[in-house]
DSSP file (Angstrom, degrees, kcal/mol; ACC not computed):
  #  RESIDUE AA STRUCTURE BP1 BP2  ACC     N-H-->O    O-->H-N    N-H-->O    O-->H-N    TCO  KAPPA ALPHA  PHI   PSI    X-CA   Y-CA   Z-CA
    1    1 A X     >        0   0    0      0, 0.0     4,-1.3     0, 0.0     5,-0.2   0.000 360.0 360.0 360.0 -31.3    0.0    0.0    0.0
    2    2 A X  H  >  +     0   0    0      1,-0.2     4,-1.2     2,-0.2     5,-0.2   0.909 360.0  58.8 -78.9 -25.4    2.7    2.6    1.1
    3    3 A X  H >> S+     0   0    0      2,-0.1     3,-2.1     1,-0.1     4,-1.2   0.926 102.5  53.4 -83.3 -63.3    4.0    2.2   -2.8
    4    4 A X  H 3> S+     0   0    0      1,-0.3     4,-0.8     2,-0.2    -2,-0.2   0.699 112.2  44.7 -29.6 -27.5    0.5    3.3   -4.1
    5    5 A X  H 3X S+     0   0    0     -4,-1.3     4,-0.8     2,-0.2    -1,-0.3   0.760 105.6  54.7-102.4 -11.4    0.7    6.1   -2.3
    6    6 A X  H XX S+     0   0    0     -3,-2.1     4,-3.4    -4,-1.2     3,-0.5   0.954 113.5  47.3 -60.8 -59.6    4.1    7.2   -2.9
    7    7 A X  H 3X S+     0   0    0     -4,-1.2     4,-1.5     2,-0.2    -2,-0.2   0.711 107.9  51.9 -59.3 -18.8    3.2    7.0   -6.6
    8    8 A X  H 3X S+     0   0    0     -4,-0.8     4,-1.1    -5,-0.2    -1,-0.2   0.526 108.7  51.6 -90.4  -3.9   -0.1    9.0   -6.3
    9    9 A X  H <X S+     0   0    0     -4,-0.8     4,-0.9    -3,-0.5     3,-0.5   0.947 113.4  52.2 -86.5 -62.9    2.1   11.6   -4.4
   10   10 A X  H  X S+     0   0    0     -4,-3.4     4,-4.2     1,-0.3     5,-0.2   0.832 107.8  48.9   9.5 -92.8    4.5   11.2   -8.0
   11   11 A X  H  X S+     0   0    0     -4,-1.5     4,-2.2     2,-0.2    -1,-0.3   0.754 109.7  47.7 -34.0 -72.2    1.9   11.7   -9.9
   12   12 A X  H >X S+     0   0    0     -4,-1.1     4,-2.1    -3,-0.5     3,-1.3   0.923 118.1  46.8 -46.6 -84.4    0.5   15.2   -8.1
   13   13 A X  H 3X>S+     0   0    0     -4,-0.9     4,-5.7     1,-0.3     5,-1.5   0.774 106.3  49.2 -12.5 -73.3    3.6   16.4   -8.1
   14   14 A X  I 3<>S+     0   0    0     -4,-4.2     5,-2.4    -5,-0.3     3,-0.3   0.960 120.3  46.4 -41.1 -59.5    4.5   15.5  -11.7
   15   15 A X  I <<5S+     0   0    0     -4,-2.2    -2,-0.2    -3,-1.3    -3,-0.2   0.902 126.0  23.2 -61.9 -54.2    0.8   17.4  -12.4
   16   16 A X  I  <5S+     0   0    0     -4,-2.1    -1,-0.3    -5,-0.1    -3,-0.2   0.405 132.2  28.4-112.1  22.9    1.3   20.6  -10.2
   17   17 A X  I >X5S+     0   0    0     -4,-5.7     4,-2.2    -3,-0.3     3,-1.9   0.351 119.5  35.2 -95.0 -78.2    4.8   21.1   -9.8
   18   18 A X  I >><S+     0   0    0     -5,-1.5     4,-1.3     1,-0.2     3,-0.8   0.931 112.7  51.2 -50.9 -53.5    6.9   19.8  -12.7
   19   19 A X  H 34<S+     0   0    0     -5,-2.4     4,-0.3    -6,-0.4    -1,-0.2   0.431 108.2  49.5 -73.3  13.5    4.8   20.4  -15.8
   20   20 A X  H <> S+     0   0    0     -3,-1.9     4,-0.7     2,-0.1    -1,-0.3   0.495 110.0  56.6-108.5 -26.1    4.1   23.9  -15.1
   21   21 A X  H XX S+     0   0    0     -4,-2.2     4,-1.9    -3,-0.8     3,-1.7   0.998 110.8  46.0 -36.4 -93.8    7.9   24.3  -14.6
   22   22 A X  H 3X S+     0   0    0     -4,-1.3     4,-3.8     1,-0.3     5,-0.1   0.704 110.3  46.2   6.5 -70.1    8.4   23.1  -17.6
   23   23 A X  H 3> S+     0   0    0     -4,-0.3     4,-1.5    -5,-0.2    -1,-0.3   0.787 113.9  48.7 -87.7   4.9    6.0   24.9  -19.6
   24   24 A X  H <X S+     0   0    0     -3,-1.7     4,-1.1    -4,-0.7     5,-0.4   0.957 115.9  43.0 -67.8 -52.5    6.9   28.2  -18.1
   25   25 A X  H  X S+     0   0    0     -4,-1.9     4,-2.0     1,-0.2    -2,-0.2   0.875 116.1  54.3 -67.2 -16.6   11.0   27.4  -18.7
   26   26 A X  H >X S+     0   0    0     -4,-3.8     4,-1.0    -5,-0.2     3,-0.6   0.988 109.9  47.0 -51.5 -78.1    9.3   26.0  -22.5
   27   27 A X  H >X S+     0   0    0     -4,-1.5     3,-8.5     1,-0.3     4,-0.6   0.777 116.4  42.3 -25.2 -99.8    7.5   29.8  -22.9
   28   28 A X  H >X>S+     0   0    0     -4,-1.1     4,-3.2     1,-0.3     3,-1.3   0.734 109.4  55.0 -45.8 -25.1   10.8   32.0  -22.0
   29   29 A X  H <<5S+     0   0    0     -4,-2.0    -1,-0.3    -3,-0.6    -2,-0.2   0.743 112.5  41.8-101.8  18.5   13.1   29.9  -24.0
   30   30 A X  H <X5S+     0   0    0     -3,-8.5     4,-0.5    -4,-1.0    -1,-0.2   0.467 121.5  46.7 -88.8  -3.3   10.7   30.5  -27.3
   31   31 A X  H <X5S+     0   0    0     -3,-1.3     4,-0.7    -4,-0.6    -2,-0.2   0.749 116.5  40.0-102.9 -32.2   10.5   34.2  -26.0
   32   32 A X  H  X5S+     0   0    0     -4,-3.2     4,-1.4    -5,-0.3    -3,-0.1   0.723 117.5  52.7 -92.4 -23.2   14.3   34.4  -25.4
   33   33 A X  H  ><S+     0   0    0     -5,-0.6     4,-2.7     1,-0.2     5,-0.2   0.951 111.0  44.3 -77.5 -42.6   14.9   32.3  -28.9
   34   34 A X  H  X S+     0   0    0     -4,-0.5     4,-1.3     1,-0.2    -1,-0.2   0.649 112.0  53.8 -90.3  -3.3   12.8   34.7  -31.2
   35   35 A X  H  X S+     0   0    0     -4,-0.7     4,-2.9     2,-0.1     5,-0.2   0.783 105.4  51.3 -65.1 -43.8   14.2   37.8  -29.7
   36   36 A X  H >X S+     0   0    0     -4,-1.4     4,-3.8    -5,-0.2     3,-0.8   0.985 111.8  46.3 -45.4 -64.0   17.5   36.8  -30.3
   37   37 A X  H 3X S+     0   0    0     -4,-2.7     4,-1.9     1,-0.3     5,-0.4   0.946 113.3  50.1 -35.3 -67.9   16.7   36.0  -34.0
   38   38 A X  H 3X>S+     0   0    0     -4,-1.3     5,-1.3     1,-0.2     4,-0.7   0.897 112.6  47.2 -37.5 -36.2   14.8   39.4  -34.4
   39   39 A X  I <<>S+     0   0    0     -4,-2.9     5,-1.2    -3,-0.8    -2,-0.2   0.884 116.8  46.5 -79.7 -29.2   17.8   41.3  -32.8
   40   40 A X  I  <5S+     0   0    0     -4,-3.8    -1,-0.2    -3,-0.4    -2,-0.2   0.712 123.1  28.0 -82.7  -0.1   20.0   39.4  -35.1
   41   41 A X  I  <5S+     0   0    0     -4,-1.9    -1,-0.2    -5,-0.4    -2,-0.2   0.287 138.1   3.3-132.5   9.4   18.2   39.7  -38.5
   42   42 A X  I ><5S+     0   0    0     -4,-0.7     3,-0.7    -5,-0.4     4,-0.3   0.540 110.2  63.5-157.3 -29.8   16.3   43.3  -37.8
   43   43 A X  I 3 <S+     0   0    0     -5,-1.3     6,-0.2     1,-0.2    -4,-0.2   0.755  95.8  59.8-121.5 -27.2   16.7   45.2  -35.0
   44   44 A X  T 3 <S+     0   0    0     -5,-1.2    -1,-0.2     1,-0.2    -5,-0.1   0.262 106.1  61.6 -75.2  25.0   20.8   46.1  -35.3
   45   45 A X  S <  S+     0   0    0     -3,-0.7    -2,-0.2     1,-0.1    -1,-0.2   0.356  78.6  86.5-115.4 -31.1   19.6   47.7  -38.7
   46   46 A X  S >  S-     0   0    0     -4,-0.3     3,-1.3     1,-0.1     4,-0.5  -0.732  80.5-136.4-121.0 137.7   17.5   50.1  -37.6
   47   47 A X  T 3> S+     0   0    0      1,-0.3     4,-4.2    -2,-0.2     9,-0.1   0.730  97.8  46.0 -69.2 -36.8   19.5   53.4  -36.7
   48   48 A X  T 34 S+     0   0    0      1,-0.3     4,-0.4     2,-0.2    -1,-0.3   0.646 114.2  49.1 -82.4  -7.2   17.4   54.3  -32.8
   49   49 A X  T <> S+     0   0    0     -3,-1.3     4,-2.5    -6,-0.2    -1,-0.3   0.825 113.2  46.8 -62.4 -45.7   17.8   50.8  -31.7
   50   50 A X  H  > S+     0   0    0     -4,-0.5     4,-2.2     1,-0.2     5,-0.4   0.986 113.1  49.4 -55.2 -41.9   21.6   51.3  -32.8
   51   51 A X  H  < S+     0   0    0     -4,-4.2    -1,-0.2     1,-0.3    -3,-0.2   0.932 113.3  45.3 -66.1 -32.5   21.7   54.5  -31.0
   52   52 A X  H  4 S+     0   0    0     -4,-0.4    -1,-0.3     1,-0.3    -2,-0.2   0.993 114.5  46.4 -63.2 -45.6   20.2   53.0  -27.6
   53   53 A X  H  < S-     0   0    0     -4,-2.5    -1,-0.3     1,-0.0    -2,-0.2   0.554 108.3-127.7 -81.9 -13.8   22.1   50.2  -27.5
   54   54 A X     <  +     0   0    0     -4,-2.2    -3,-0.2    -5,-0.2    -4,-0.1   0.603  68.1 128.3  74.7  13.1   25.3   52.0  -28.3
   55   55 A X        +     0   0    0     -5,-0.4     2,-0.5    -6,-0.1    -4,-0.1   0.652  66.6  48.7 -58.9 -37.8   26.3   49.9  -31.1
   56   56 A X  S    S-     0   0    0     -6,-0.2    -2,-0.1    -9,-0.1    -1,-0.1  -0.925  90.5-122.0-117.7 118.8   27.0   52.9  -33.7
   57   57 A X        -     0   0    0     -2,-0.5     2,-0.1     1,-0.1    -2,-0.0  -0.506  37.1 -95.6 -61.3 162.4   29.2   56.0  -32.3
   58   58 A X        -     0   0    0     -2,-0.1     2,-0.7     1,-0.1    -1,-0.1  -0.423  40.9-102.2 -76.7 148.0   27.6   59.3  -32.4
   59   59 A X        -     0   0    0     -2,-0.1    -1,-0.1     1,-0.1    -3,-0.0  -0.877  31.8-114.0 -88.7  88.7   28.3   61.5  -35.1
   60   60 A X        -     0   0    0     -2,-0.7     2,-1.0     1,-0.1    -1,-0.1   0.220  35.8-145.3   3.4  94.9   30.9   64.5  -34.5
   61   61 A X        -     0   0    0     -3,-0.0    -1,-0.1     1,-0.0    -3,-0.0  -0.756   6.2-132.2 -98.5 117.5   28.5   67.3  -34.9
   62   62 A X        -     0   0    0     -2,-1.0     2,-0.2     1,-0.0    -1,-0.0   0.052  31.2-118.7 -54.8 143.2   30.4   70.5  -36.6
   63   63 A X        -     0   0    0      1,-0.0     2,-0.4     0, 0.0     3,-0.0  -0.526  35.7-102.5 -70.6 159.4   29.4   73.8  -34.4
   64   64 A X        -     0   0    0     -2,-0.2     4,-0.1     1,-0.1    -1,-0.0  -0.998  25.1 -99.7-125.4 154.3   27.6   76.5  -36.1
   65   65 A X    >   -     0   0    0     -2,-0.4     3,-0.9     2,-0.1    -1,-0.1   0.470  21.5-135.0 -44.4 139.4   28.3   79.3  -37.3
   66   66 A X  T 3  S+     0   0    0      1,-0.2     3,-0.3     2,-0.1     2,-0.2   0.838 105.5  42.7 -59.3 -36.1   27.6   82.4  -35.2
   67   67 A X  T 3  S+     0   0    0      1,-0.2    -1,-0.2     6,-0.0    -2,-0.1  -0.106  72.3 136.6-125.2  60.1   26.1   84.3  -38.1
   68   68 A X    <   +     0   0    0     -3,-0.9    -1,-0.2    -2,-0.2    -2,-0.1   0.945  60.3  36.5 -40.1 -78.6   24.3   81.6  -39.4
   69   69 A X  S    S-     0   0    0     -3,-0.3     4,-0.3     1,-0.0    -3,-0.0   0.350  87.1 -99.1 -86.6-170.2   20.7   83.5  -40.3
   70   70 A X  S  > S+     0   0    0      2,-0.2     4,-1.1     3,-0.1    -1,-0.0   0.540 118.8  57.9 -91.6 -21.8   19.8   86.9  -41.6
   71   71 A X  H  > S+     0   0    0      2,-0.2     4,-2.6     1,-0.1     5,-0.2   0.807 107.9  45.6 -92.7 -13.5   19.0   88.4  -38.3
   72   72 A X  H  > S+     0   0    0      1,-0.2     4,-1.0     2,-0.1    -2,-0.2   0.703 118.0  49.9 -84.0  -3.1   22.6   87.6  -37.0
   73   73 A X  H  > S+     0   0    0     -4,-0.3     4,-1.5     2,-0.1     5,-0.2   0.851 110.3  47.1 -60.2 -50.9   23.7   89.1  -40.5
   74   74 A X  H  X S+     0   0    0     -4,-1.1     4,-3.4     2,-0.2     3,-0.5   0.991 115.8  42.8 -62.3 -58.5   21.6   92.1  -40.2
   75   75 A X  H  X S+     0   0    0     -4,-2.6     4,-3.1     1,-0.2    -1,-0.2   0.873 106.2  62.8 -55.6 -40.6   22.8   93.0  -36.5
   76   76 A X  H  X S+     0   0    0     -4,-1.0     4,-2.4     1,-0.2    -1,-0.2   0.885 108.5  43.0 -35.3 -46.3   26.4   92.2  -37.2
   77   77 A X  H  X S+     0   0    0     -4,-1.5     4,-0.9    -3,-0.5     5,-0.3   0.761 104.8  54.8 -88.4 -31.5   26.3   95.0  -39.6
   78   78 A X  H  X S+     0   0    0     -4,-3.4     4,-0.6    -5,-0.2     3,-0.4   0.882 107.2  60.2 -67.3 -29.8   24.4   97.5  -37.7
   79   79 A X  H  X S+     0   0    0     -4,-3.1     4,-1.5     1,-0.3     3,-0.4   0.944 111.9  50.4 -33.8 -83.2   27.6   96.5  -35.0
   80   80 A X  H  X S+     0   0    0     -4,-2.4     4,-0.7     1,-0.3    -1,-0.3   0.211  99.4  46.6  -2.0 -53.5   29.6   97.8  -37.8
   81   81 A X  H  X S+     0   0    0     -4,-0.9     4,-0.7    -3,-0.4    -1,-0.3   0.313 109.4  65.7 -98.6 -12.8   28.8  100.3  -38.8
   82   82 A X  H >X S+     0   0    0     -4,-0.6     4,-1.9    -3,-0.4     3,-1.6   0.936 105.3  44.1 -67.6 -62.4   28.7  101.5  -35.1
   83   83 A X  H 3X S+     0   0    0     -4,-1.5     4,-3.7     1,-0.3     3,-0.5   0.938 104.6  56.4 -65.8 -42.8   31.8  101.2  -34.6
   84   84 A X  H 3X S+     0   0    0     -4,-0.7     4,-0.9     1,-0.3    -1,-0.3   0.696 114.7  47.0 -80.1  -8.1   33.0  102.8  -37.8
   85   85 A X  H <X S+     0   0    0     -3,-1.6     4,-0.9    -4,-0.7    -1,-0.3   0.800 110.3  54.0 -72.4 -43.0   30.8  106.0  -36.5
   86   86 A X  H  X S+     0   0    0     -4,-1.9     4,-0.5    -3,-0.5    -2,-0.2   0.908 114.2  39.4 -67.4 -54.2   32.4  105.5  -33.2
   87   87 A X  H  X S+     0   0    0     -4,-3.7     4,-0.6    -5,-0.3     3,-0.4   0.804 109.0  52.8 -72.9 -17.5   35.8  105.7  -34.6
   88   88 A X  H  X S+     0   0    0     -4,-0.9     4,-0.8     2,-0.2    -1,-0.2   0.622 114.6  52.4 -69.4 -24.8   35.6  108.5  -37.4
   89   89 A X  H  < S+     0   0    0     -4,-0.9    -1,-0.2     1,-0.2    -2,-0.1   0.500 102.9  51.3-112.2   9.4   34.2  110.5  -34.6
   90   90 A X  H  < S+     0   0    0     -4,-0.5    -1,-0.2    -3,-0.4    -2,-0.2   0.529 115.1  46.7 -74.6 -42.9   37.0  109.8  -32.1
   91   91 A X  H  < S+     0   0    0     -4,-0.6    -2,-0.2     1,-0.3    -3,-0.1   0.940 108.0  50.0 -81.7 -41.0   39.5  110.9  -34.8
   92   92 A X     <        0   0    0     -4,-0.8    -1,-0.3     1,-0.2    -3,-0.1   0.943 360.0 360.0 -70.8 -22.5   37.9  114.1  -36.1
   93   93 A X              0   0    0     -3,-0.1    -1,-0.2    -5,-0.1    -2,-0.2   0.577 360.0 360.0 -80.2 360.0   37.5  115.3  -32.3
């Protein structure tokens, strides 16, 4: 008798331990397999994945110019021509 019961304790086990173990470690390692694949056949292609992941260095960005536009053109030149009033009228005094 005391083997019958060993084996219906088996059994429960086998039912609510092990095979739900099982299919959980089953699940992640079809979730952990088709992620890889994606990351290896898609996802280091495309440039804001590279950039997160750090894969691709950042791109040296060139400074720009202080008198990039039209209004820092315009004001530059009113400077200018301040100053060249400021000095002709230093010199004549």
């Amino acid at each position: 008798m005391a083997g019958g019961g060993l084996a219906a304790a088996w059994e429960l086990a086998v039912v609510f331990l092990i095979r739900p173990l099982l299919a959980v470690v089953f699940v992640f390692t079809l979730i952990l397999l088709s992620w890889y694949v994606a990351w290896r056949t898609v996802l280091v292609h495309v440039p804001l994945v590279q950039e997160i992941a750090g894969l691709r260095p950042k791109k040296a960005t060139k400074p720009k110019p202080a008198n990039r536009g039209r209004f820092s053109k315009f004001y530059q030149s009113q400077a200018e021509a301040a100053a060249q009033r400021n000095s002709k009228s230093e010199g004549s005094s």
